[in-house]
C-alpha positions in Angstrom: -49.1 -61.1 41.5 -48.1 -60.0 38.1 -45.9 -56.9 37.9 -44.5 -54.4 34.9 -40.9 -55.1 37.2 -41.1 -58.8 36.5 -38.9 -60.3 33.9 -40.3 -60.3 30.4 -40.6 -64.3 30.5 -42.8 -64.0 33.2 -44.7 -61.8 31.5 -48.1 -63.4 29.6 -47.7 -62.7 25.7 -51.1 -62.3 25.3 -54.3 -61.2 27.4 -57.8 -62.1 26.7 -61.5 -61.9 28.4 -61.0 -65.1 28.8 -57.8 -66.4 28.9 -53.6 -65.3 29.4 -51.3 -67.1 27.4 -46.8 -67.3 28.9 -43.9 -68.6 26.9 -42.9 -69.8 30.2 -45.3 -71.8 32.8 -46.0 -70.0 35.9 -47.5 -72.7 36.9 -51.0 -70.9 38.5 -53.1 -74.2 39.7 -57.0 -74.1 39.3 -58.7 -71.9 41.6 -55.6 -69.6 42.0 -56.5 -65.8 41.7 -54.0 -63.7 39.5 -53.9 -60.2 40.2 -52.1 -57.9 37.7 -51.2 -54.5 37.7 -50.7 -52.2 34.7 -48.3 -54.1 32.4 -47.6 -54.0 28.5 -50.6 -56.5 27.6 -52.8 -55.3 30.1 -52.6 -51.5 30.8 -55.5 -51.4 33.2 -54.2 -54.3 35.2 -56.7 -57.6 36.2 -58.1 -59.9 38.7 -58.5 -62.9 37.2 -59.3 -66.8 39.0 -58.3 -69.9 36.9 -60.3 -72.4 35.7 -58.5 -74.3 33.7 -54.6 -74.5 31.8 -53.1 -76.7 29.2 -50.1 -76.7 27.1 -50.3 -75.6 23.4 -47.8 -75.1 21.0 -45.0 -75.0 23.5 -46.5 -72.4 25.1 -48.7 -72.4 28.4 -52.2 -71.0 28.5 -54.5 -70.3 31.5 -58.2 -70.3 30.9 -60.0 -67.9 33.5 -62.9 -65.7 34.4 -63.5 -62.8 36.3 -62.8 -62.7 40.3 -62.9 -59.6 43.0 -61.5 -57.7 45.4 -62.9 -59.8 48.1 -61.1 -63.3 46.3 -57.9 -61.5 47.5 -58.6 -59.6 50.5 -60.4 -60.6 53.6 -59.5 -57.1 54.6 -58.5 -54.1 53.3 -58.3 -50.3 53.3 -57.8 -49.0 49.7 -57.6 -45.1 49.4 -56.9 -42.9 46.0 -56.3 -39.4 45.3 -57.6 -37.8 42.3 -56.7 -34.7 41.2 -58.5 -32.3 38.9 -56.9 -31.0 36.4 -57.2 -29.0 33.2 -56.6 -33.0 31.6 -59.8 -34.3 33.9 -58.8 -36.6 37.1 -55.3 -37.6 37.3 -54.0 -40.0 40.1 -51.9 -38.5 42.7 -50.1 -38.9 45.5 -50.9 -37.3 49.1 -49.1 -35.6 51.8 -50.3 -34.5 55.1 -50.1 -30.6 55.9 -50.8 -29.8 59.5 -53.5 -32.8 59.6 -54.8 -32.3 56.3 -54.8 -34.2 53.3 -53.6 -32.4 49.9 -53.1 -33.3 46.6 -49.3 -32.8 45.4 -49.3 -31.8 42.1 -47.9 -34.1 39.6 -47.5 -31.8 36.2 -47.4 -27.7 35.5 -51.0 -27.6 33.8 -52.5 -23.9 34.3 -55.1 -21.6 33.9 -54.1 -17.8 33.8 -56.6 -15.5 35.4 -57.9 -12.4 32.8 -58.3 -8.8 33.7 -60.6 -6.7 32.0 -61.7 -3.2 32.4 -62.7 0.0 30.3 -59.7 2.0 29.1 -61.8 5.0 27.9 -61.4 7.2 30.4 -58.7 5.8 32.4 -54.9 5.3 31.6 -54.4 1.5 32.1 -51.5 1.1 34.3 -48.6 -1.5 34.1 -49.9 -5.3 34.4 -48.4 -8.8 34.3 -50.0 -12.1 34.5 -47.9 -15.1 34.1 -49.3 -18.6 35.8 -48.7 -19.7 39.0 -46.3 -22.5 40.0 -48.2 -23.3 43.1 -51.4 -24.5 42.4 -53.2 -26.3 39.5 -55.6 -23.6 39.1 -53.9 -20.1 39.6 -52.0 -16.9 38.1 -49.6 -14.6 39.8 -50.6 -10.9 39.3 -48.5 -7.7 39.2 -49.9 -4.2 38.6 -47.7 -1.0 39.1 -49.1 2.2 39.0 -48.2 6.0 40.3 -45.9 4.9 43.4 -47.9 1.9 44.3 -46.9 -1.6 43.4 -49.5 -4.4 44.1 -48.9 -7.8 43.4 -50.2 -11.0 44.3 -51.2 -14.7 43.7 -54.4 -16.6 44.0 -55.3 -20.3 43.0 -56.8 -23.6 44.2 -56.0 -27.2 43.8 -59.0 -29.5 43.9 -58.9 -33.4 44.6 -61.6 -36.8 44.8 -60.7 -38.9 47.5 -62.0 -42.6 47.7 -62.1 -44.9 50.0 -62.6 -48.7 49.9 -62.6 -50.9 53.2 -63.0 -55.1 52.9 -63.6 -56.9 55.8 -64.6 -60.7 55.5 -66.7 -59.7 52.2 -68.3 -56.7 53.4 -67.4 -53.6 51.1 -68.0 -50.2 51.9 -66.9 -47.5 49.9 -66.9 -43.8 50.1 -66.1 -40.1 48.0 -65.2 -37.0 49.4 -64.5 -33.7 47.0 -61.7 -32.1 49.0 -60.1 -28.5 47.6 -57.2 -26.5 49.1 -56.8 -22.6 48.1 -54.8 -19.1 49.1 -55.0 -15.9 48.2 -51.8 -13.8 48.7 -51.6 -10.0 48.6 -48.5 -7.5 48.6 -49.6 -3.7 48.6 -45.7 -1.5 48.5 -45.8 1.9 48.5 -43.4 5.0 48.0 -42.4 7.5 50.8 -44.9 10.8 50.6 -47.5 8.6 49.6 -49.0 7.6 53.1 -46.6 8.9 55.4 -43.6 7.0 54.8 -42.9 4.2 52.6 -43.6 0.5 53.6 -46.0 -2.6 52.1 -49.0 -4.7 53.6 -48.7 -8.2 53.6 -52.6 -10.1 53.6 -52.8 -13.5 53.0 -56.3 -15.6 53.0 -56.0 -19.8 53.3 -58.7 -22.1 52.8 -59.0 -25.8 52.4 -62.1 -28.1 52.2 
């Protein structure tokens, strides 16, 4: 396993298709498989097998070709969490939430909600939209008007999940589009406009 946390010796100084090149020798035999993660040569990691090293100019390199996920598993259950985002996918980490599975968001990236409507016969009354700090799709809405105050907050996060399962070389694989969503709405109102003053409370959940 190579990883960004090793020391920078252990490190390969250079990555190719076709081979990795150290300043000091690991000392990977032929037939070993490498794996890598994301590291400075190699940002989307590798799996790579050897097939043949040598010394060169003091320094050590490692001739290989491709291998798989089956070289270094005989089994396996490999799940990520993509979250859509205003970006595209973005990988994320999951929680569980009374048995299901949603997305935690990982960065403030918003849409605001618009209002429109025709003003020509009808006095507009106070609104505010600002975005909402709950979900990756979403606005917070706030609209006074003659006594009566509603406000509210809708949005939706929306997630891929895959799964990957090895077992002695068999490889299954699966997708699943998953979303989570609310809608949340507070109606106050002033005494001698319904009886006596209060507020209603409705809130809609929904997750896929």
């Amino acid at each position: 396993m190579i990883t960004s946390e090793m020391d920078a010796d252990e490190l390969p100084v250079e990555v190719t298709e076709d081979k990795l090149v150290f300043e000091k020798n690991p000392k990977y035999k032929k037939g070993d498989v490498i794996v890598s993660g994301m590291i400075e040569k190699a940002e989307a990691g590798f799996i790579r097998r050897v097939i043949d090293a040598e010394k060169e100019n003091n320094q050590f390199v490692f001739y290989t070709e491709p291998a798989l996920l089956t070289d270094v598993f005989e089994k396996a259950h490999i799940v990520k969490y993509m979250q859509l985002t205003e970006n595209g996918l973005e990988e994320v980490s999951v929680q569980q939430v009374d048995g299901l599975e949603v997305g935690s968001q990982q960065q403030g990236s918003f849409r605001n909600m618009s209002m429109e409507a025709d003003t020509s016969t009808y006095q507009m009354p106070e609104v505010e939209v600002k975005p909402s700090s709950d979900y990756m799709f979403g606005a917070e809405v706030e609209i006074k008007d003659e006594g009566v105050t509603l406000s509210g907050e809708a949005g939706i996060n929306a997630w891929i999940q895959i799964d990957m399962n090895i077992d002695h070389g068999d490889v299954q694989c699966s997708m699943a589009v998953k979303s989570a969503g609310a809608v949340d709405v507070l109606i106050d109102y002033s005494d001698g406009l319904i009886g006596s003053g209060g507020s209603i409370d409705e809130t809609l959940d929904a997750r896929n």
